[in-house]
C-alpha positions in Angstrom: 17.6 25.7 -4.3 17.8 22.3 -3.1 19.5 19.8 -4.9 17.6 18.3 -7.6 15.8 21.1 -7.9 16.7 21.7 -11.8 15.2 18.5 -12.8 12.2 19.2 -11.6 11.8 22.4 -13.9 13.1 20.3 -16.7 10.3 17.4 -16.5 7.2 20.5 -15.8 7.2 21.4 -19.2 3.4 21.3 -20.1 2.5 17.6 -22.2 6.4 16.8 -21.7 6.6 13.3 -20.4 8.6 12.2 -17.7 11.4 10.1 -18.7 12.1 7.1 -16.2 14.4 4.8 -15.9 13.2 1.3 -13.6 15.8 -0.8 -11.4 15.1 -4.2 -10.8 13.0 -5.8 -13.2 12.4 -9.6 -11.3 8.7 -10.3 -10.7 7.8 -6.9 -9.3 10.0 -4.8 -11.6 8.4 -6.5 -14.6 4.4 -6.2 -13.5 5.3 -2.3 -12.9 6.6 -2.0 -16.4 3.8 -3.8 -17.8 1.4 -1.0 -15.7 3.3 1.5 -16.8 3.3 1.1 -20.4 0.0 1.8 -20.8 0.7 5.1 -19.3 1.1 7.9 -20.9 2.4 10.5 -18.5 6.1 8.9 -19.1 8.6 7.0 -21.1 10.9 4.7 -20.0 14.7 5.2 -21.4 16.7 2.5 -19.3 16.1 -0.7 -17.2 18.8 -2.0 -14.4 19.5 -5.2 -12.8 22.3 -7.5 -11.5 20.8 -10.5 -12.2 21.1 -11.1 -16.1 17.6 -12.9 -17.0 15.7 -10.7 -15.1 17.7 -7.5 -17.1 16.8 -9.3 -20.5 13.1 -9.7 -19.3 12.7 -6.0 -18.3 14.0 -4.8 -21.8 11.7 -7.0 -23.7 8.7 -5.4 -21.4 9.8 -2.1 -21.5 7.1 -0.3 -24.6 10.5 2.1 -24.5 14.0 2.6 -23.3 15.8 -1.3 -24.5 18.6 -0.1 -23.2 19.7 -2.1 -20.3 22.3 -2.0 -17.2 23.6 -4.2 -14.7 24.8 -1.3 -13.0 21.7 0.7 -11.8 24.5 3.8 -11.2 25.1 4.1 -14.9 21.5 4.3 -15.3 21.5 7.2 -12.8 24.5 8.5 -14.5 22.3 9.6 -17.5 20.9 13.4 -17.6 18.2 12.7 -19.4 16.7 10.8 -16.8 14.5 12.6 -14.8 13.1 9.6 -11.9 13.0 5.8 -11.5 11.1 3.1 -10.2 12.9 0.8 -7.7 11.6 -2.7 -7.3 14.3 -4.4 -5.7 15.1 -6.6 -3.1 14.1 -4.9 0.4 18.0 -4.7 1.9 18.7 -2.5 -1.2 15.6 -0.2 -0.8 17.4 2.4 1.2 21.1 2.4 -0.6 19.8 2.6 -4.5 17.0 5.2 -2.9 20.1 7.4 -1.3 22.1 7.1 -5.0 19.0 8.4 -6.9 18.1 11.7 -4.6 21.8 11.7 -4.9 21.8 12.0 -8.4 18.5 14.2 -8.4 16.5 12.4 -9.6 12.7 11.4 -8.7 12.2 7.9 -6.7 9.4 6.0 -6.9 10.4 2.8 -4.4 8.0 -0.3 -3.5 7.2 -0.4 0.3 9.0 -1.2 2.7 11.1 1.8 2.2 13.8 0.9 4.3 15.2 -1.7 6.2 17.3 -0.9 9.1 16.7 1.2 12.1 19.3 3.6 11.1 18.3 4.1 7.1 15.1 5.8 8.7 17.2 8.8 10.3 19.2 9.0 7.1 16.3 8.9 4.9 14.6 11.1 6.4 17.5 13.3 6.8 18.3 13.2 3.1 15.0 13.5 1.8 14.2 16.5 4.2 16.9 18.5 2.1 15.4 17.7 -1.1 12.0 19.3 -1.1 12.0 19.5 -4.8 12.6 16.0 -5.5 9.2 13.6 -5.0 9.6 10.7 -3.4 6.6 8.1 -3.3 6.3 4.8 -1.6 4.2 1.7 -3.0 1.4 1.7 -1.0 -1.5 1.5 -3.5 -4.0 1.1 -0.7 -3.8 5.4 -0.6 -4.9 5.4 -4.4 -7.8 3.1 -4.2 -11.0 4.7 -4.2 -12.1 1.9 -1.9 -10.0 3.0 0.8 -10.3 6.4 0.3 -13.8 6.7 0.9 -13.0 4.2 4.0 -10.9 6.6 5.2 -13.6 9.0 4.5 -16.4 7.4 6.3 -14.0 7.0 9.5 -13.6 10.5 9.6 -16.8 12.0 9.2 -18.0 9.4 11.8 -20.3 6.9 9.6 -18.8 4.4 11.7 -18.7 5.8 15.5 -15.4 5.3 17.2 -13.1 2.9 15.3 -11.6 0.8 17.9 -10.5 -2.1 16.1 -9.0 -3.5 12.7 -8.4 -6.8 11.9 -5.8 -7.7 8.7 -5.0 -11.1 7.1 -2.9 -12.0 4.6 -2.5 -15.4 3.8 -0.6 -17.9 1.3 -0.4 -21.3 0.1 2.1 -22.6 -0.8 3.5 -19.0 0.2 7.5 -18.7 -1.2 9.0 -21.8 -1.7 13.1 -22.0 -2.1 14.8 -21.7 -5.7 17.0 -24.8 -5.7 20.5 -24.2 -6.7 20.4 -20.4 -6.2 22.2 -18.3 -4.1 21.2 -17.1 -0.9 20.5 -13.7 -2.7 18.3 -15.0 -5.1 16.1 -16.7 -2.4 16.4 -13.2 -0.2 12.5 -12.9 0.7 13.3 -16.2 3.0 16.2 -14.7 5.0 17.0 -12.6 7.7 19.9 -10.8 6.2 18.1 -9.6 3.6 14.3 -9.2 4.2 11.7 -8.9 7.4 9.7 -11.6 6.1 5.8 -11.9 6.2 5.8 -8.8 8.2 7.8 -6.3 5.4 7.0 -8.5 2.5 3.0 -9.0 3.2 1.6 -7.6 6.4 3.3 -3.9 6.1 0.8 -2.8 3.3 -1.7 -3.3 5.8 0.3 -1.9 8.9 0.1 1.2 6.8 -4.1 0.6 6.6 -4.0 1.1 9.9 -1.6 3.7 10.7 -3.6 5.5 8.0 -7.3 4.9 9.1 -6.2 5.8 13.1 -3.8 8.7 11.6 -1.2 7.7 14.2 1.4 5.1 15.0 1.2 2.4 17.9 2.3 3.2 20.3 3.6 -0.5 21.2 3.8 -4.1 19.5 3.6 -7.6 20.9 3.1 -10.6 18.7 4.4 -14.2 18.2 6.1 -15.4 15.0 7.3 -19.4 13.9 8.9 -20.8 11.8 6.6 -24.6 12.1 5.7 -25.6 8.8 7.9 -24.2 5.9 11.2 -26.6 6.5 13.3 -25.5 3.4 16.4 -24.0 4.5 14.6 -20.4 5.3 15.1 -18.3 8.7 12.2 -15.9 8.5 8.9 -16.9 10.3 6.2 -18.6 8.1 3.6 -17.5 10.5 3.0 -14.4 12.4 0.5 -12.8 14.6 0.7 -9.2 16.0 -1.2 -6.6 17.8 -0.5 -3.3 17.4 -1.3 -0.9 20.1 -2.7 2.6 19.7 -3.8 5.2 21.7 -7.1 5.8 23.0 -7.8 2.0 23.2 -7.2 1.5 19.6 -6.0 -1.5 18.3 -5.0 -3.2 15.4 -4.3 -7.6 15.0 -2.4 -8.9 12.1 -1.5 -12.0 11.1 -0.2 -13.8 8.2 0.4 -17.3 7.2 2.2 -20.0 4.2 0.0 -22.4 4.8 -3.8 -21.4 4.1 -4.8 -19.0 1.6 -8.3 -18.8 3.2 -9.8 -15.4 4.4 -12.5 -15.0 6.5 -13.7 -11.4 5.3 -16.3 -10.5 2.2 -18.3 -14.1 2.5 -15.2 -16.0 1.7 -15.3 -13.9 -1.7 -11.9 -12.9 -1.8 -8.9 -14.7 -1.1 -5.8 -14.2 0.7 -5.7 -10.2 2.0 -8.2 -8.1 3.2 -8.8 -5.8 6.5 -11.9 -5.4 8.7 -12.0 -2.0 9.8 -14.5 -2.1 13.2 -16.3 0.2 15.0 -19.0 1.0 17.6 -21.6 2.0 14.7 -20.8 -0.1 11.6 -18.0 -2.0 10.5 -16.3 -2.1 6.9 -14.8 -5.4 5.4 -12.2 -4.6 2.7 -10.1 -5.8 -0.2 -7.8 -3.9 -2.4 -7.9 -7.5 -5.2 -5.3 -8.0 -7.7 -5.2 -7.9 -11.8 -7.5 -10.8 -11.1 -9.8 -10.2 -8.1 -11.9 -6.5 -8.2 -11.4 -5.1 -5.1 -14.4 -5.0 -2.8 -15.7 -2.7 -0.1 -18.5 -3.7 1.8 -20.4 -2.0 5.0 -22.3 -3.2 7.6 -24.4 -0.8 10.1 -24.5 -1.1 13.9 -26.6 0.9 16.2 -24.0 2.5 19.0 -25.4 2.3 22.3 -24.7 5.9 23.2 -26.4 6.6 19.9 -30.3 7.7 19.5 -30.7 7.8 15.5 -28.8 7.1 12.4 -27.0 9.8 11.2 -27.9 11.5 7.9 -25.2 10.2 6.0 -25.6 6.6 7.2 -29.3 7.1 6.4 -28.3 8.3 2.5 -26.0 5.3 2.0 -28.6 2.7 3.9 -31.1 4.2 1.4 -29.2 3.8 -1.5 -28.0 0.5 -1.1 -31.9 -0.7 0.2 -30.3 -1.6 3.9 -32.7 -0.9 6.8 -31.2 0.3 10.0 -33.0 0.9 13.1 -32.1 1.7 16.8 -32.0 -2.0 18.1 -29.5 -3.9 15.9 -27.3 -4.3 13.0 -27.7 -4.6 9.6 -28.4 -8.1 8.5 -25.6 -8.4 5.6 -22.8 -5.9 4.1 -23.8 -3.5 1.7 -21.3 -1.5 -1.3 -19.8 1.3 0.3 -20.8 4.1 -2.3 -17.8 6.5 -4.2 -18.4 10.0 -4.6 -19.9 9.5 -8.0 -23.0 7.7 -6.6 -23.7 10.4 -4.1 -26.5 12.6 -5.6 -26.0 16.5 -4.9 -29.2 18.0 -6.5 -27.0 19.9 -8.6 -26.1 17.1 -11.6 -28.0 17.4 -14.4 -31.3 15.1 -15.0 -29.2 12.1 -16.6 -26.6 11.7 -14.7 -29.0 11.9 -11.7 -30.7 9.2 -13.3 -28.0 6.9 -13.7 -26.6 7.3 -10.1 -30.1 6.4 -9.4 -29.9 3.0 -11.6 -26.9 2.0 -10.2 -27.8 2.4 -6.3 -31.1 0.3 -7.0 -28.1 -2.4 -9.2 -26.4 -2.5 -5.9 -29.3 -2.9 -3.5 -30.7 -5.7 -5.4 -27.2 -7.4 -5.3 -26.9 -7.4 -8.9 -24.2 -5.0 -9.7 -21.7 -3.8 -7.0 -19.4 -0.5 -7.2 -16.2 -1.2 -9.2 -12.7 0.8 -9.2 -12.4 2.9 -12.3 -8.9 2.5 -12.8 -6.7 -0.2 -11.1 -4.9 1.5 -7.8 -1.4 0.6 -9.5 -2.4 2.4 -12.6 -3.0 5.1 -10.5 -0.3 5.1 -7.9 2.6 4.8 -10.6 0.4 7.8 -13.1 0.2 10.3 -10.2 3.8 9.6 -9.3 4.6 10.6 -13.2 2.1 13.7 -12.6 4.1 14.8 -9.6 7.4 15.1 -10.8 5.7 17.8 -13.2 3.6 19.4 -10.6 5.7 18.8 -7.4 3.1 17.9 -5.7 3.5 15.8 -2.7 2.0 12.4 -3.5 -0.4 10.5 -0.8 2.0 8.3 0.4 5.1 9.8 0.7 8.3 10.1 2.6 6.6 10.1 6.6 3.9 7.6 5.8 6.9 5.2 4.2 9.1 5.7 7.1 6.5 5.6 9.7 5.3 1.9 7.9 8.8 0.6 7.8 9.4 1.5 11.4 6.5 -0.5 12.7 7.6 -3.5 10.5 11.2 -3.5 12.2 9.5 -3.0 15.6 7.0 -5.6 15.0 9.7 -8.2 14.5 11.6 -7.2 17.3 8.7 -8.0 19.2 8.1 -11.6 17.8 11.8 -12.2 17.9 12.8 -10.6 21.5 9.2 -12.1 23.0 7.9 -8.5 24.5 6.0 -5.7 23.9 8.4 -3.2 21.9 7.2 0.7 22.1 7.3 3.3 19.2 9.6 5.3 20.3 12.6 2.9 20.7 13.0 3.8 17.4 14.7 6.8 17.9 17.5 5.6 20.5 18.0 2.5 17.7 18.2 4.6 14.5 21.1 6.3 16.7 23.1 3.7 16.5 
């Protein structure tokens, strides 16, 4: 049995809740505590961190588990922890992530997974010998319903060839410098310890598009400055990128601290969002915040190699009230439609009836689809649900590593001026 493998057993007791311990409780640390109270799959038992106001802040979130470390190895020292949550600063992603599957435990650790060329060999590596042992990367994109049925459409060809996607994610004032803090402290705005807008922002939607294209560039180019945010930082404060893939597929990605704008959605949304753009419709999408409902929205276009609409585009035109015809476009976006508003026949007459109210809601414009549950909620519940099960969660160890390898290519490329290709990767995680 591979190591780890005995914890495993211990936390699939049926109704038995995982017991977690989280390390790092700054700003991201403490928003995934406060999700995962209200989850019942688990209970927390410990919180870690170095820095003591963020430790003090993480107990008083925690609904369980006050006890607190500011080593996170005593908190992986305890047997009666069976995973954690890892929300710390990105140059530690990889070394706490080695301790844990060390100490066989579970790991749940926010994207990027790792840092440096050589922690994806050893990751990968490690992982690979502990098949019993989940480990999950933050990429609540994969747990959106939104961009699941995305993902959906681009695979059962709703919108022709996908050649294109476009991804923005923009701030203002964007991260400002702690005065009188260490260097640490301050570590998203340096080298030494983070990739900047490309790891801290733009590789959540890197992985959109490694996802949607189910493939990895095949080279980068881009050009990153550092023009406008003069406080002592080193990383870029603007970056823009294009991502080659095969087949003609592309991807262009930039990010900014200056403008908080986004083009996408009617200017409904703000900062993020991705247009996902092919030769017979297009879809313009956001996965929002606690604050902003995430919004998917599609727009039809006739492919000239095309002769008719195909059934499904037909089902969701009529559902949302769109008309498409051979010679153009749909005028305006319409809700791409979840599983639950596609009628089979089979449902019985009432909830037939109400899939029937809502699609004439959303084609009048007066009600759009919503997410039933919050893609954090369920990222964080179905990592709980696989360390019972061991099943392998949708964004796990390859679509992690495959993410944080494009970040660290991408700002080779900005940084060395060329076009850096994929498979570089493997002669630098030699080193």
């Amino acid at each position: 049995m591979a190591a780890g493998g005995p914890l495993l057993q211990s936390a699939a007791a049926a109704g038995e809740q995982v017991v977690y311990g989280v390390i790092g409780t700054g700003s991201r640390g403490e928003y995934l505590l406060r999700h995962l109270n209200g989850i019942g799959a688990g209970r927390c038992a410990a919180v870690a961190d170095v820095y003591e106001p963020n430790l003090r802040k993480g107990i008083q979130t925690a609904k369980s588990g006050k006890q607190g470390y500011a080593d996170y190895r005593a908190l992986l020292d305890r047997k009666d922890i069976d995973a954690v949550f890892i929300a710390t600063p990105l140059y530690t992603h990889f070394p706490i992530t080695r301790d844990a599957l060390l100490a066989g435990k579970h790991v749940f650790c926010e994207n990027c997974l790792v840092f440096k060329p050589h922690e994806v060999r050893q990751l990968r590596e490690l992982a690979g010998a502990r098949d019993n042992q989940i480990l999950q990367t933050g990429l609540q994109r994969r747990y959106s319903m939104f961009y699941q049925t995305a993902r959906q459409m681009v695979s059962k060809g709703m919108l022709g060839e996908v050649t294109e996607i476009h991804a923005q994610w923009n701030r203002n004032p964007g991260r400002t410098m702690l005065p009188d803090q260490p260097r640490e402290r301050n570590w998203r705005l340096f080298r030494e310890f983070s990739g900047g807008l490309t790891s801290e922002l733009a590789s959540h939607q890197i992985d959109v598009a490694n996802w949607m294209f189910a493939d990895t560039p095949e080279f980068i180019t881009g050009v990153g400055g550092l023009d406008w945010r003069r406080d002592g930082r080193d990383v870029y404060d603007t970056i823009a990128l294009i991502l080659k893939y095969s087949g003609g597929r592309r991807m262009i990605c930039s990010a900014s601290s200056m403008s908080r704008h986004l083009p996408f959605l009617g200017g409904s949304g703000k900062e993020f969002g991705e247009l996902i753009m092919g030769t017979e419709g297009s879809i313009e999408i956001t996965v929002g915040d606690d604050d902003q409902p995430a919004i998917g929205l599609w727009f039809y276009e006739a492919g000239p190699v095309v002769t008719a609409p195909s059934d499904e585009q037909k089902e969701m035109a009529k559902a949302v009230g769109a008309t498409i015809t051979r010679s153009g476009r749909s005028a305006r976006g319409f809700p791409i439609l979840f599983t639950r508003d596609q009628i089979s026949g089979e449902e019985p007459f009432i909830q037939r009836e109400m899939k029937y109210a809502r699609r004439w809601l959303y084609s009048k414009g007066i009600m759009v689809p919503r997410e039933e549950r919050n893609p954090v909620d369920v990222q964080l519940e179905t990592f709980l649900q696989s360390c019972r099960s061991g099943k392998q969660p949708k964004a796990g160890l390859e679509a992690g590593l495959d993410g944080a390898a494009t970040v660290i290519l991408a700002d080779l490329a900005m940084d060395q001026g060329r076009r850096v290709y994929f498979n570089e990767m493997e002669k630098m995680a030699r080193k």
